[in-house]
MIVO-590121 format. One record per atom (N, C-alpha, C): atom name; x, z negated, y; residue in one letter. Coordinates in pm, 1 decimal, padded with zeros to 6 digits. Example, Ala and Ser with C-alpha at 12.3 -4.5 7.8 and 13.67 -1.06 7.14 Angstrom:
> a / c1 / c3 / c2 / r
> N / 01319.0 / -00780.0 / -00569.0 / a .
> CA / 01230.0 / -00780.0 / -00450.0 / a .
> C / 01320.0 / -00780.0 / -00330.0 / a .
> N / 01285.0 / -00708.0 / -00225.0 / s .
> CA / 01367.0 / -00714.0 / -00106.0 / s .
> C / 01290.0 / -00787.0 / 00003.0 / s .
END
This chain:
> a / c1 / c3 / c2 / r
> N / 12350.3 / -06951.1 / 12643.0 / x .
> CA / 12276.8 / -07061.2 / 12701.5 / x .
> C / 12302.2 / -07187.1 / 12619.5 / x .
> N / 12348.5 / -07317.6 / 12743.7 / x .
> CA / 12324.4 / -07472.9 / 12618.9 / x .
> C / 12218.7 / -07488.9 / 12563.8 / x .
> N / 12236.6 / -07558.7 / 12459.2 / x .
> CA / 12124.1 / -07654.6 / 12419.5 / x .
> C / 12150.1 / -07788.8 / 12501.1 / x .
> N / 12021.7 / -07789.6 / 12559.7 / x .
> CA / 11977.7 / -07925.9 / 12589.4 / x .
> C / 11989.5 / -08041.0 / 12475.6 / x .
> N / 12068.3 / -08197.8 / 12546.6 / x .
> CA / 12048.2 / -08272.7 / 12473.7 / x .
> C / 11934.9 / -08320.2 / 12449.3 / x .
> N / 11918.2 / -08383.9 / 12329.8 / x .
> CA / 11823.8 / -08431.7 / 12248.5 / x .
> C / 11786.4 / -08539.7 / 12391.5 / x .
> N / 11658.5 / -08570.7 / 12372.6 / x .
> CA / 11602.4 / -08702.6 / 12505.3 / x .
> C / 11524.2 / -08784.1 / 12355.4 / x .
> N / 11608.5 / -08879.1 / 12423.6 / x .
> CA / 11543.3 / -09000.1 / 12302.7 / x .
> C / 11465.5 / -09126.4 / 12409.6 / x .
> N / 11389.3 / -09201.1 / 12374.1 / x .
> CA / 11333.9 / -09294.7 / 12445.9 / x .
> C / 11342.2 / -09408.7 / 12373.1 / x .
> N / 11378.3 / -09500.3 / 12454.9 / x .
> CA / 11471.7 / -09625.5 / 12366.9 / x .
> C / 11358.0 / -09738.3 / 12430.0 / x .
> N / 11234.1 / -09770.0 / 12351.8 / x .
> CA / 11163.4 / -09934.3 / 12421.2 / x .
> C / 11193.9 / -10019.1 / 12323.0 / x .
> N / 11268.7 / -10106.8 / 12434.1 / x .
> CA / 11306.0 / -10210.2 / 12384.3 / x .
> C / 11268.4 / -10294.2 / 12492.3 / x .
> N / 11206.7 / -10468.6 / 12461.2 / x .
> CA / 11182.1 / -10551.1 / 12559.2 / x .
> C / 11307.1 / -10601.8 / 12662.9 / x .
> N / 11412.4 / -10623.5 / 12534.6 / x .
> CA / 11544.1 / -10694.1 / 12591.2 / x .
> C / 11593.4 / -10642.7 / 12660.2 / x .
> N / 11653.2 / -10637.6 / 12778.4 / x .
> CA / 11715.5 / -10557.5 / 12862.5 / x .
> C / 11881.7 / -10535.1 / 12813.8 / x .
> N / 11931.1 / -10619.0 / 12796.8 / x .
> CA / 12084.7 / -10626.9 / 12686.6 / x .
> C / 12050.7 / -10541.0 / 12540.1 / x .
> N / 11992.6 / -10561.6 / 12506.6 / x .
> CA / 11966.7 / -10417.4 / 12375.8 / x .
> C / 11946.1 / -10359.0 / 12413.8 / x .
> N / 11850.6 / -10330.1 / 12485.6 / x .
> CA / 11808.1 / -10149.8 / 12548.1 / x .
> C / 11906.8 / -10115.9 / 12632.4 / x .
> N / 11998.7 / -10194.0 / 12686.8 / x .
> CA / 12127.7 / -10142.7 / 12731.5 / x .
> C / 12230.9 / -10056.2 / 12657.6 / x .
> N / 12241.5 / -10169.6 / 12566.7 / x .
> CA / 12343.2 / -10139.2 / 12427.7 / x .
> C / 12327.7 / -10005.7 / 12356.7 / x .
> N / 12185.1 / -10032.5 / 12306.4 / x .
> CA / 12146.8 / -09921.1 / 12258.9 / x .
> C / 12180.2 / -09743.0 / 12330.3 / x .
> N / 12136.2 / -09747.0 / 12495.2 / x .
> CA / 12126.3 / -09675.1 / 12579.4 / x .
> C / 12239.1 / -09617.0 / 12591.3 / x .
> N / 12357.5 / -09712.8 / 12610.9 / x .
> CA / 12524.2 / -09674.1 / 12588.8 / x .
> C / 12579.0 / -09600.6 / 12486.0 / x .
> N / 12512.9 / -09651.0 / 12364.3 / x .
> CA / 12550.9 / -09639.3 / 12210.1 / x .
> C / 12501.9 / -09461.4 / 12186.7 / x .
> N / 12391.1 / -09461.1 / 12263.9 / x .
> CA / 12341.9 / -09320.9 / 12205.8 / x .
> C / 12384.2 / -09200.8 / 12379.4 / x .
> N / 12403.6 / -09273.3 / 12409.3 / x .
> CA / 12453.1 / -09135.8 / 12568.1 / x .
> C / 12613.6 / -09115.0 / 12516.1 / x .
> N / 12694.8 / -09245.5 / 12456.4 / x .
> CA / 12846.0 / -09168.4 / 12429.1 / x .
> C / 12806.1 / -09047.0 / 12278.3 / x .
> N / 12679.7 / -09055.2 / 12191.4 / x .
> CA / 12697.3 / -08960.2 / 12129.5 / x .
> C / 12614.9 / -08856.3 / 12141.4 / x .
> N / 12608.2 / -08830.8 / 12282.3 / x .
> CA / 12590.7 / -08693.8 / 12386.6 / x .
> C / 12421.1 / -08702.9 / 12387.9 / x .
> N / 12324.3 / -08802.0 / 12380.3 / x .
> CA / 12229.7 / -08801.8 / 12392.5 / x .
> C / 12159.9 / -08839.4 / 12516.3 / x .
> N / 12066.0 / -08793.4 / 12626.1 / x .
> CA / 11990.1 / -08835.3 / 12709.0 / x .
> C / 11882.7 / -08933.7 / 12671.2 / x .
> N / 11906.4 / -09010.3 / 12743.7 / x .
> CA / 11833.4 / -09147.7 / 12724.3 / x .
> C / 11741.7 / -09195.7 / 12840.5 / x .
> N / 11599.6 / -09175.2 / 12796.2 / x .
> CA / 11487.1 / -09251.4 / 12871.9 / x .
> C / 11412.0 / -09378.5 / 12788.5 / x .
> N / 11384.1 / -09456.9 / 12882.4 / x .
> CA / 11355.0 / -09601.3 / 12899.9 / x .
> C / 11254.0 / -09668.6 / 12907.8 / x .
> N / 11172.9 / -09765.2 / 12817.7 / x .
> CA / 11110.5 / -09818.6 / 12856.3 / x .
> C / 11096.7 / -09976.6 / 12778.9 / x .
> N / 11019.6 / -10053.9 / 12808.9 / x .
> CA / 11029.0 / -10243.9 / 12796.9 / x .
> C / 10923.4 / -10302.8 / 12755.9 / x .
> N / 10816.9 / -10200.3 / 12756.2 / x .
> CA / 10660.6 / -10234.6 / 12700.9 / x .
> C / 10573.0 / -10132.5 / 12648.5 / x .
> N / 10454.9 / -10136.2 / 12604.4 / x .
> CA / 10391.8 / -10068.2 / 12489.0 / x .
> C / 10299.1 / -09998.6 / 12653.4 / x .
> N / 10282.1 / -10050.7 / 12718.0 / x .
> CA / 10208.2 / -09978.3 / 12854.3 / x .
> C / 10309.3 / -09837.5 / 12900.8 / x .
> N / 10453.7 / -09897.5 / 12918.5 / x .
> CA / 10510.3 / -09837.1 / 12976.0 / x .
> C / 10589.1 / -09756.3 / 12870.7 / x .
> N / 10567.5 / -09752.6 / 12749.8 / x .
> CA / 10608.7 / -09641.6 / 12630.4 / x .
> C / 10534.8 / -09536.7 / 12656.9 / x .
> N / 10425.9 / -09556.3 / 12649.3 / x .
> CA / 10319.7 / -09418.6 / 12618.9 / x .
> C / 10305.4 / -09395.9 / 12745.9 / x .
> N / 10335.9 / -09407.1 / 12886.4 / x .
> CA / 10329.9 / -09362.0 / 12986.7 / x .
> C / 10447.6 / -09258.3 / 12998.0 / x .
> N / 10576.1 / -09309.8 / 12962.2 / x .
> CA / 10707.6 / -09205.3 / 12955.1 / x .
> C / 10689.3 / -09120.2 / 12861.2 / x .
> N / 10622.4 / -09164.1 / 12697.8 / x .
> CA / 10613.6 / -09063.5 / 12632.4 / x .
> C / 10505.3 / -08936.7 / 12699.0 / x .
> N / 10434.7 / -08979.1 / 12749.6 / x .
> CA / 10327.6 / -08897.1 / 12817.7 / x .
> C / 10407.5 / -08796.3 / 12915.6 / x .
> N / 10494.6 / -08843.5 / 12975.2 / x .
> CA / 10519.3 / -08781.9 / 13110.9 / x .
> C / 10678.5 / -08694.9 / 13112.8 / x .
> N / 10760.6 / -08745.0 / 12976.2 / x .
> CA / 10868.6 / -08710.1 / 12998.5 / x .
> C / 10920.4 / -08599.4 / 12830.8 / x .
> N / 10773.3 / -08669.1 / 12739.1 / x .
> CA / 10799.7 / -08560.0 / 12581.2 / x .
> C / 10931.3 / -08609.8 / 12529.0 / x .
> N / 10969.8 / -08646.9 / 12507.6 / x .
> CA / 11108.8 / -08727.6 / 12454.7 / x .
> C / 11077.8 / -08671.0 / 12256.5 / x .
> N / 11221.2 / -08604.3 / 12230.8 / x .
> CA / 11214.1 / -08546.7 / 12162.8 / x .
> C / 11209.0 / -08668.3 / 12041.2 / x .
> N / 11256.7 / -08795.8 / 12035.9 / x .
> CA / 11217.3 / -08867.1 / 11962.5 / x .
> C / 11204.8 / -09003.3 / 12015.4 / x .
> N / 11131.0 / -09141.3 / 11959.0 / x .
> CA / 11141.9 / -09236.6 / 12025.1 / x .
> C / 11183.6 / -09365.5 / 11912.9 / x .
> N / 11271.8 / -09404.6 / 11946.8 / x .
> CA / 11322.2 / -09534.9 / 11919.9 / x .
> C / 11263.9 / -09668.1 / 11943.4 / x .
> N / 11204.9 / -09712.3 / 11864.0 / x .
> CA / 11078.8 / -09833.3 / 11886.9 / x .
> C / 11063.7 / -09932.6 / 11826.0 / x .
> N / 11087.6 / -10080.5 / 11916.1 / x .
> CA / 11089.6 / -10212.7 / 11880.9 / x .
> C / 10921.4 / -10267.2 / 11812.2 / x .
> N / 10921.2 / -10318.3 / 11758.3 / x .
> CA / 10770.3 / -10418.0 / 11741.9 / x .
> C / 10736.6 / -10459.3 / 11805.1 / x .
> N / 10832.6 / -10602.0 / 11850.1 / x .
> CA / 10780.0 / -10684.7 / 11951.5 / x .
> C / 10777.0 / -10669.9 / 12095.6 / x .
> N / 10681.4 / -10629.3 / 12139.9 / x .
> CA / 10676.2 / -10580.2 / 12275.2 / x .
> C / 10559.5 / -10643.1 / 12369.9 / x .
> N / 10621.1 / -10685.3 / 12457.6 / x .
> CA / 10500.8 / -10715.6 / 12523.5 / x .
> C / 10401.7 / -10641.6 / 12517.1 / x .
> N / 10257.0 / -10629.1 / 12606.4 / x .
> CA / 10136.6 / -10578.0 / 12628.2 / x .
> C / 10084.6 / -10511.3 / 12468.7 / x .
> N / 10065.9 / -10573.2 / 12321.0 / x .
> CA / 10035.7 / -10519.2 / 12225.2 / x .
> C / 10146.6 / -10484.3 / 12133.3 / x .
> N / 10288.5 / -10442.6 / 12140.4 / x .
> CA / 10422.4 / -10450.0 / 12084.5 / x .
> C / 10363.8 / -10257.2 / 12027.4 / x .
> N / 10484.4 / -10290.5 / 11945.7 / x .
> CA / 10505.6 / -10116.0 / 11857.4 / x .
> C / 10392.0 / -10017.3 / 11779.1 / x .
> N / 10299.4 / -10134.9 / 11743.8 / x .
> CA / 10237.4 / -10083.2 / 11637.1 / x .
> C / 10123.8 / -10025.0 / 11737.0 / x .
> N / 10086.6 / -10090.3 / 11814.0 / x .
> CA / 09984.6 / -10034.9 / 11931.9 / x .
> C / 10020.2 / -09891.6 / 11995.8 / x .
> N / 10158.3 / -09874.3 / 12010.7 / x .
> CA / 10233.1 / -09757.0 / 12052.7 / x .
> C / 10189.7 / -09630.0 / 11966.4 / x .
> N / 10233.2 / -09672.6 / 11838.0 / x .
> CA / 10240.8 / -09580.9 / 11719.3 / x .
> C / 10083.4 / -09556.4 / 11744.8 / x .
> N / 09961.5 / -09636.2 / 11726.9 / x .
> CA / 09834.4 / -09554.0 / 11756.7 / x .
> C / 09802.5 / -09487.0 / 11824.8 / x .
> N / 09867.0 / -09560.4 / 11983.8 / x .
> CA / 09819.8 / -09484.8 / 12066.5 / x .
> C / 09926.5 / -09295.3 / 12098.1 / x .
> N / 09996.5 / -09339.5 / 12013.9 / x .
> CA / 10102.3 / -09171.4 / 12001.1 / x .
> C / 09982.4 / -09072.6 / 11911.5 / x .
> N / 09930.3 / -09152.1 / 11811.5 / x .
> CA / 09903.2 / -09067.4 / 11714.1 / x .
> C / 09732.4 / -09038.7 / 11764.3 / x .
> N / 09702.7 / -09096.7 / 11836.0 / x .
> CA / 09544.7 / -09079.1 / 11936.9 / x .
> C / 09496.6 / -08964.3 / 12071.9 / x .
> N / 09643.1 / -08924.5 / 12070.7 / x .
> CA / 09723.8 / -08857.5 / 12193.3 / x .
> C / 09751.3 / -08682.4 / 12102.3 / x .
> N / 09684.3 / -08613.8 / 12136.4 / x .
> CA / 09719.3 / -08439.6 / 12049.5 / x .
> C / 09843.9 / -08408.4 / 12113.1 / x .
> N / 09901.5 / -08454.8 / 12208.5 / x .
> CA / 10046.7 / -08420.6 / 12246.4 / x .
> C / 10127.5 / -08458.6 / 12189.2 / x .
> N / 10094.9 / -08604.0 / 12156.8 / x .
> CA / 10222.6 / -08665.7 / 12131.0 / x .
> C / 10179.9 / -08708.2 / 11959.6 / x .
> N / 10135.4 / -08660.3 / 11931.5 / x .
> CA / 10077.3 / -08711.1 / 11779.9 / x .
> C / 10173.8 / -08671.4 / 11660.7 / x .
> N / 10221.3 / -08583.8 / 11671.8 / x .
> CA / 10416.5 / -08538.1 / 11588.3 / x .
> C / 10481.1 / -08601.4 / 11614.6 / x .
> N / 10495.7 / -08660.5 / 11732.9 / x .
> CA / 10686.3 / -08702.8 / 11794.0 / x .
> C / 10709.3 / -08825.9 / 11700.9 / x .
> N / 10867.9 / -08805.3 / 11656.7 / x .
> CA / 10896.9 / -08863.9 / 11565.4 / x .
> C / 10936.6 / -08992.5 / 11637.4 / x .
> N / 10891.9 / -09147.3 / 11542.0 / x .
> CA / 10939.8 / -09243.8 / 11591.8 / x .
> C / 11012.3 / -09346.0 / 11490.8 / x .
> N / 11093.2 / -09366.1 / 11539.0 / x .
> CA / 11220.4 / -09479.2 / 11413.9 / x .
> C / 11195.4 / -09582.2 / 11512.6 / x .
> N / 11150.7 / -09745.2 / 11383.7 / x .
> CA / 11133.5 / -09840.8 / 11429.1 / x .
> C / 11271.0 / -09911.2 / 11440.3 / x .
> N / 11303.8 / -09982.3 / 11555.3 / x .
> CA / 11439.4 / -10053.9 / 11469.9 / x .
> C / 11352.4 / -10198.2 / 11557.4 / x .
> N / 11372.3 / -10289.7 / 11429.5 / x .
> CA / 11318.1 / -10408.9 / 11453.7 / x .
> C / 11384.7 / -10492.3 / 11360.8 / x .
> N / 11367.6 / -10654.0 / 11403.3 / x .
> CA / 11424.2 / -10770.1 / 11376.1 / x .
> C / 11338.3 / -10835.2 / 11276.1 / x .
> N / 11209.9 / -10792.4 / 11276.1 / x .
> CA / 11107.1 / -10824.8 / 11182.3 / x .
> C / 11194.9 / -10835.8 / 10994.5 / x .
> N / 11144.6 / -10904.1 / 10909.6 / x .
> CA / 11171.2 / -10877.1 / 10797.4 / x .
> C / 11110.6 / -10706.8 / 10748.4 / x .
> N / 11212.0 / -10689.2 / 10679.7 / x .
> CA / 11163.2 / -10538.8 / 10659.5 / x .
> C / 11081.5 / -10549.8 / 10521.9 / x .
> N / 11054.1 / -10667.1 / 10458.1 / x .
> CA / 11019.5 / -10615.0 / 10323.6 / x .
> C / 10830.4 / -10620.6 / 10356.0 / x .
> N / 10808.5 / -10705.6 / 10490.8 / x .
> CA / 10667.9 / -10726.6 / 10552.5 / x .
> C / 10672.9 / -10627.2 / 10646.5 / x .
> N / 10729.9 / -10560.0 / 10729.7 / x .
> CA / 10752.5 / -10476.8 / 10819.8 / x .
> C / 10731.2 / -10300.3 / 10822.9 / x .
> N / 10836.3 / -10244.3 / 10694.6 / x .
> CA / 10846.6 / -10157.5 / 10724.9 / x .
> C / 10758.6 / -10050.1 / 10644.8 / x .
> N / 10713.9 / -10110.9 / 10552.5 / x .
> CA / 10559.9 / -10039.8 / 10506.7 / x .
> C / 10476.2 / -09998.5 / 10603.3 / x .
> N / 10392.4 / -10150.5 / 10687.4 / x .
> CA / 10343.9 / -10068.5 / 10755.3 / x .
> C / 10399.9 / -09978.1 / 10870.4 / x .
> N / 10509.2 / -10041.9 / 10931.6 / x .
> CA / 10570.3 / -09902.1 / 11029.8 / x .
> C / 10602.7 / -09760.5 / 10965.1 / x .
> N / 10551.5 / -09735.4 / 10853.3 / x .
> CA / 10598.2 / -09596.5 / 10805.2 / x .
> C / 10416.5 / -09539.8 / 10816.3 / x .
> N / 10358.0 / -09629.4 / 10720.4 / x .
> CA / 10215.1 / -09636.8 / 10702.3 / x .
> C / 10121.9 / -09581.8 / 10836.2 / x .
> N / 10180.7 / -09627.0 / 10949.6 / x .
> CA / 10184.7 / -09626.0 / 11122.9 / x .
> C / 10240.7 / -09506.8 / 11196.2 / x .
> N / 10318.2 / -09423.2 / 11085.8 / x .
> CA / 10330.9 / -09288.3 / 11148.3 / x .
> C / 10515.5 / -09291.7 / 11154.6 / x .
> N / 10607.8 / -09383.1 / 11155.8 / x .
> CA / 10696.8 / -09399.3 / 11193.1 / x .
> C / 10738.9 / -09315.9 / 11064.8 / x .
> N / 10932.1 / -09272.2 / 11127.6 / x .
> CA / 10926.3 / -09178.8 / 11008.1 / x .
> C / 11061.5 / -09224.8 / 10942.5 / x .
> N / 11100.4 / -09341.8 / 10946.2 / x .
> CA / 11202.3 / -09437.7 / 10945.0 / x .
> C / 11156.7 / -09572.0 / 11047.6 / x .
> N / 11251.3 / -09685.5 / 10931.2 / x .
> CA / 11216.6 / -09818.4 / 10948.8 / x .
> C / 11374.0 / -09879.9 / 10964.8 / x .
> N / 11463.3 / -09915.0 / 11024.3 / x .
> CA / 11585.5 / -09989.2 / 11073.2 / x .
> C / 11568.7 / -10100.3 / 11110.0 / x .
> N / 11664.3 / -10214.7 / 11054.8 / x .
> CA / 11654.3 / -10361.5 / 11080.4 / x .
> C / 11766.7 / -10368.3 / 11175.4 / x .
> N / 11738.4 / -10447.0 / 11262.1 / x .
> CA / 11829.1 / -10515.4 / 11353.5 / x .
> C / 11925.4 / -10575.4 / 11284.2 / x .
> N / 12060.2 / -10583.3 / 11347.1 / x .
> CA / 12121.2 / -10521.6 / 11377.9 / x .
> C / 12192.4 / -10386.0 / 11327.5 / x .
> N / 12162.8 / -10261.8 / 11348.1 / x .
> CA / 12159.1 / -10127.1 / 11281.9 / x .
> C / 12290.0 / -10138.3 / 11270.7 / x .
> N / 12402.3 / -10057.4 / 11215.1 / x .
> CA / 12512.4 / -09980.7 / 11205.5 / x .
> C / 12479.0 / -09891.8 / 11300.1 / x .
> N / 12607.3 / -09823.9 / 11347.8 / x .
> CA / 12587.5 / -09724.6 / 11473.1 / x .
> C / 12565.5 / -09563.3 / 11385.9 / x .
> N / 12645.3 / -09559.8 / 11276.8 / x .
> CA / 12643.9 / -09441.2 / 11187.6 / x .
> C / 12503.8 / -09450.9 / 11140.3 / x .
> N / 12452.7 / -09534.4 / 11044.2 / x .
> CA / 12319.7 / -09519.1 / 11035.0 / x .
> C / 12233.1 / -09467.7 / 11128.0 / x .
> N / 12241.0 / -09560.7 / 11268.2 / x .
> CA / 12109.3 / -09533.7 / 11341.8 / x .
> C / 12152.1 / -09348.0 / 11380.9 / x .
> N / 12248.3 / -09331.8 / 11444.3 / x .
> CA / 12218.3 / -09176.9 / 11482.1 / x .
> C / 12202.2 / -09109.7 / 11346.1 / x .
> N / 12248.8 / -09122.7 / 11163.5 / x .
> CA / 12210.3 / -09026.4 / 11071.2 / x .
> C / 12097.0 / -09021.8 / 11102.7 / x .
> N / 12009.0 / -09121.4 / 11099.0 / x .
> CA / 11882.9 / -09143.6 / 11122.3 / x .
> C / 11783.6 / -09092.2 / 11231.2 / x .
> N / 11864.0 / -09101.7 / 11339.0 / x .
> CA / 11793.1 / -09007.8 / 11485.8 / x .
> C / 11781.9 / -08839.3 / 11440.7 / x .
> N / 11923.7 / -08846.0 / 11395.4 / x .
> CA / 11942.1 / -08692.4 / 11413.2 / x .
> C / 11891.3 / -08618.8 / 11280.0 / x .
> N / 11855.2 / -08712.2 / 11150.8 / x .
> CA / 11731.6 / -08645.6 / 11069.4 / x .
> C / 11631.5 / -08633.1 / 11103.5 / x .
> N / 11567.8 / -08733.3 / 11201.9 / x .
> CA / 11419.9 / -08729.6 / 11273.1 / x .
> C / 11450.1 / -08628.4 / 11329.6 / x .
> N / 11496.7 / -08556.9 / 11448.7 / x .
> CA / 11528.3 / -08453.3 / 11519.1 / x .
> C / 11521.6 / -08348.1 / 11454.1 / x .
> N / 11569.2 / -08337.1 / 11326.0 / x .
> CA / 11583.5 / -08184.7 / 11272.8 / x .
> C / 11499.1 / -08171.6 / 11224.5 / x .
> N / 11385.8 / -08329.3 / 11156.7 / x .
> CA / 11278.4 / -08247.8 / 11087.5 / x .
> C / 11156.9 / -08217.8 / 11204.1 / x .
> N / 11196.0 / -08254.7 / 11287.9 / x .
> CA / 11077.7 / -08265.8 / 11441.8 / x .
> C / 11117.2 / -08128.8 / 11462.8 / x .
> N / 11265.5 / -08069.9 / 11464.2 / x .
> CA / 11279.1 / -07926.6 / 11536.5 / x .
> C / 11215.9 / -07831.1 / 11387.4 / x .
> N / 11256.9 / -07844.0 / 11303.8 / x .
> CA / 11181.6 / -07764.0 / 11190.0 / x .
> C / 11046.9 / -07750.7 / 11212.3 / x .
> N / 11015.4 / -07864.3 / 11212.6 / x .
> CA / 10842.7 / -07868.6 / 11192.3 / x .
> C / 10782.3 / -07737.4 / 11314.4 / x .
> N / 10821.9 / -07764.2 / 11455.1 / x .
> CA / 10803.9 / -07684.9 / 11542.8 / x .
> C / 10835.2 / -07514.5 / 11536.8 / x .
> N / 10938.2 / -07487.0 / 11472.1 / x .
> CA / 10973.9 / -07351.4 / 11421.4 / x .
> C / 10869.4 / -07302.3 / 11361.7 / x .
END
Protein backbone atom coordinates (compact mmCIF):
# COMPACT_ATOMS: atom_id res chain seq x y z
CA UNK A 1 0.00 0.00 0.00
CA UNK A 2 1.18 3.98 -0.79
CA UNK A 3 1.74 6.33 1.54
CA UNK A 4 -0.34 9.14 1.12
CA UNK A 5 1.21 12.47 0.47
CA UNK A 6 1.82 14.67 3.19
CA UNK A 7 -1.39 17.57 2.86
CA UNK A 8 0.08 20.76 3.85
CA UNK A 9 -2.14 23.95 4.03
CA UNK A 10 -0.51 26.95 2.68
CA UNK A 11 -2.56 30.56 4.12
CA UNK A 12 -1.28 32.98 2.61
CA UNK A 13 -3.23 36.42 1.83
CA UNK A 14 -1.30 37.02 -1.52
CA UNK A 15 -2.59 35.11 -4.13
CA UNK A 16 1.02 35.16 -6.17
CA UNK A 17 2.74 33.62 -2.99
CA UNK A 18 0.27 31.20 -2.16
CA UNK A 19 0.64 30.31 -5.72
CA UNK A 20 4.35 30.07 -5.65
CA UNK A 21 4.46 28.50 -2.65
CA UNK A 22 1.60 25.88 -3.81
CA UNK A 23 3.83 25.03 -6.99
CA UNK A 24 7.04 24.95 -4.93
CA UNK A 25 5.68 22.29 -2.57
CA UNK A 26 3.28 19.95 -5.14
CA UNK A 27 6.71 19.56 -7.49
CA UNK A 28 8.16 18.09 -4.14
CA UNK A 29 5.31 15.51 -4.21
CA UNK A 30 3.22 17.31 -1.64
CA UNK A 31 -0.72 17.88 -1.65
CA UNK A 32 -1.58 21.24 -1.19
CA UNK A 33 -4.73 22.86 0.45
CA UNK A 34 -5.53 26.52 0.57
CA UNK A 35 -6.47 29.18 2.27
CA UNK A 36 -6.22 33.55 2.33
CA UNK A 37 -7.59 34.31 5.80
CA UNK A 38 -7.52 33.42 9.50
CA UNK A 39 -11.60 32.63 9.03
CA UNK A 40 -10.92 30.53 6.26
CA UNK A 41 -7.65 28.70 7.91
CA UNK A 42 -9.36 27.14 10.73
CA UNK A 43 -12.32 26.27 8.65
CA UNK A 44 -9.96 23.97 6.21
CA UNK A 45 -7.97 23.05 9.12
CA UNK A 46 -11.23 21.88 10.66
CA UNK A 47 -12.56 20.11 7.71
CA UNK A 48 -9.66 18.77 5.77
CA UNK A 49 -6.75 17.80 9.05
CA UNK A 50 -3.84 18.89 6.98
CA UNK A 51 -0.96 17.14 8.23
CA UNK A 52 0.87 20.42 8.67
CA UNK A 53 0.13 24.13 8.09
CA UNK A 54 2.20 26.74 6.63
CA UNK A 55 1.23 30.19 8.09
CA UNK A 56 1.55 33.87 7.21
CA UNK A 57 0.94 36.65 10.08
CA UNK A 58 -0.55 39.06 8.21
CA UNK A 59 -3.84 37.99 7.38
CA UNK A 60 -6.80 39.48 7.03
CA UNK A 61 -9.85 38.81 9.59
CA UNK A 62 -7.19 38.78 12.84
CA UNK A 63 -3.84 37.41 10.77
CA UNK A 64 -1.70 34.17 12.15
CA UNK A 65 -1.49 34.59 15.61
CA UNK A 66 -5.38 34.41 16.00
CA UNK A 67 -5.08 31.08 13.95
CA UNK A 68 -2.42 29.62 16.20
CA UNK A 69 -5.10 30.18 19.24
CA UNK A 70 -7.74 29.29 17.71
CA UNK A 71 -5.75 25.69 16.55
CA UNK A 72 -4.63 25.33 20.00
CA UNK A 73 -8.52 26.02 21.51
CA UNK A 74 -9.69 23.27 19.10
CA UNK A 75 -8.78 19.33 20.88
CA UNK A 76 -8.49 18.29 17.21
CA UNK A 77 -6.39 20.41 15.96
CA UNK A 78 -4.36 21.44 19.03
CA UNK A 79 -0.93 19.20 17.85
CA UNK A 80 -0.94 20.07 14.18
CA UNK A 81 2.23 21.39 13.49
CA UNK A 82 2.48 24.98 12.17
CA UNK A 83 5.69 26.83 10.48
CA UNK A 84 5.27 30.52 10.29
CA UNK A 85 6.83 31.92 7.18
CA UNK A 86 6.46 35.65 7.46
CA UNK A 87 7.91 39.01 6.28
CA UNK A 88 7.67 40.37 9.78
CA UNK A 89 11.20 41.06 11.38
CA UNK A 90 12.08 37.89 12.98
CA UNK A 91 14.02 39.21 15.89
CA UNK A 92 10.18 40.85 17.09
CA UNK A 93 8.36 38.02 15.42
CA UNK A 94 9.50 34.79 15.92
CA UNK A 95 9.54 34.42 19.70
CA UNK A 96 6.28 34.95 19.90
CA UNK A 97 5.27 32.63 16.89
CA UNK A 98 7.08 29.78 18.64
CA UNK A 99 5.72 31.06 22.16
CA UNK A 100 2.12 30.67 19.99
CA UNK A 101 2.57 27.05 19.43
CA UNK A 102 4.40 27.33 16.05
CA UNK A 103 7.11 24.85 15.79
CA UNK A 104 9.37 26.85 13.42
CA UNK A 105 9.64 30.52 12.46
CA UNK A 106 10.86 31.31 8.47
CA UNK A 107 11.42 34.79 7.07
CA UNK A 108 10.30 35.70 3.78
CA UNK A 109 11.80 35.13 1.33
CA UNK A 110 12.58 31.28 2.45
CA UNK A 111 15.17 29.18 0.43
CA UNK A 112 13.29 26.31 -1.15
CA UNK A 113 15.77 23.66 0.67
CA UNK A 114 15.17 25.23 3.94
CA UNK A 115 11.47 25.56 3.79
CA UNK A 116 10.76 21.74 2.90
CA UNK A 117 13.97 20.62 5.66
CA UNK A 118 11.71 22.41 7.69
CA UNK A 119 8.16 20.98 6.59
CA UNK A 120 9.44 17.65 6.52
CA UNK A 121 10.98 17.92 10.27
CA UNK A 122 7.57 19.22 11.36
CA UNK A 123 6.04 16.10 9.69
CA UNK A 124 8.21 13.57 11.26
CA UNK A 125 7.98 14.98 14.59
CA UNK A 126 3.95 15.28 14.09
CA UNK A 127 4.15 11.48 12.69
CA UNK A 128 6.31 10.38 15.82
CA UNK A 129 4.38 12.11 18.24
CA UNK A 130 1.21 10.12 16.92
CA UNK A 131 2.99 6.61 17.01
Amino acid sequence: MTERPARILVVEDDGDTRLALGMRLRASGFEILEAGDTDGAVTVARRERPDLILLDLGLPGGGGFVVMERLSADPGLDDMPVVVLSARDPESAAGPSLAAGAIAYLEKVVDNRRLLATIREGLARSRTAVS
